[in-house]
C-alpha positions in Angstrom: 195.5 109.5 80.1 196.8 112.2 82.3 199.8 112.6 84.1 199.7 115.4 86.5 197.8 114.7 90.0 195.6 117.4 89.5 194.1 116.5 86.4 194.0 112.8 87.5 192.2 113.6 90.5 190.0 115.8 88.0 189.0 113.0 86.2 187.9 111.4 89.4 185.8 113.7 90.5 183.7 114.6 87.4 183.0 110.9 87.0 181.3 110.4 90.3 179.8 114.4 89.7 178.4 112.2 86.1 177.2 109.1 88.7 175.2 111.5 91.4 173.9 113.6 88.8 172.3 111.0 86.6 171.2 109.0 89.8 169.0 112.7 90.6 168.2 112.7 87.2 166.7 109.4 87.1 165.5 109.7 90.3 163.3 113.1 88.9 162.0 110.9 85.2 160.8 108.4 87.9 158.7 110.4 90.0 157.7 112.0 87.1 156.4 108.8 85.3 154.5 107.9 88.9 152.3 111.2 88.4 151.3 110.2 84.9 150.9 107.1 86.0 148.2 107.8 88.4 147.0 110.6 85.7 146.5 107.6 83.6 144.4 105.7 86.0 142.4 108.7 86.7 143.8 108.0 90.7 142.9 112.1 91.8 144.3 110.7 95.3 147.5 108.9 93.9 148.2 111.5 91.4 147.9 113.8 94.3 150.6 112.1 96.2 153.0 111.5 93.5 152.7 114.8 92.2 153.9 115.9 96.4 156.9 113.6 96.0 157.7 114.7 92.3 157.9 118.2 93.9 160.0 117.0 96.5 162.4 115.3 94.3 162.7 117.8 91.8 162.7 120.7 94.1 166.0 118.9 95.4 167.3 118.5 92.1 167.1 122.2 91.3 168.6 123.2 94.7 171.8 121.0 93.9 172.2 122.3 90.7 171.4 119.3 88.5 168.1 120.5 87.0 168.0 124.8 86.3 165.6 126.4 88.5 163.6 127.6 85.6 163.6 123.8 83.9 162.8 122.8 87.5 159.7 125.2 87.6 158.8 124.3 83.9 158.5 120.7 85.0 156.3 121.1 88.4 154.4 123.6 87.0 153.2 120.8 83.7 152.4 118.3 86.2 150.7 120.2 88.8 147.9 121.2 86.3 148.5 117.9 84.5 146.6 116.3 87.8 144.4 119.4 88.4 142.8 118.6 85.0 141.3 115.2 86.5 139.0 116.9 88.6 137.2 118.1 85.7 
């Protein structure tokens, strides 16, 4: 355990930096699984909707620095023709 104030006030903040950052992160494999969902159900309105949220979320999550922009862009761009392919 520490003993110098810094360092203990160190360890407080990188554990609730861990909490936020894996609430965003679950928050992202959420919205994510709600677009497949609605893939799955072949839902072309749903899918539409939950893809605009998963953007949303994980737009947020990029901007705060828990997802990498280019991870971030990855992930948006799979789903977005992930639900343009139920068109078809």
């Amino acid at each position: 355990m520490a003993n110098i104030k810094s360092a203990k006030k160190r360890i407080l903040v990188t554990k609730n930096r861990y909490e936020k950052n894996k609430a965003v992160k679950s928050g992202v494999k959420t919205a994510i699984k709600k677009v497949y969902a609605a893939i799955d159900a072949a839902d072309k309105a749903a899918a539409d909707e939950a893809l605009k949220n998963a953007i949303s979320v994980i737009s947020k999550a990029a901007s705060k620095g828990v997802l990498h922009k280019d991870t971030a862009s990855r992930k948006v761009s799979r789903l977005t023709l992930a639900v343009n392919k139920i068109g078809k």
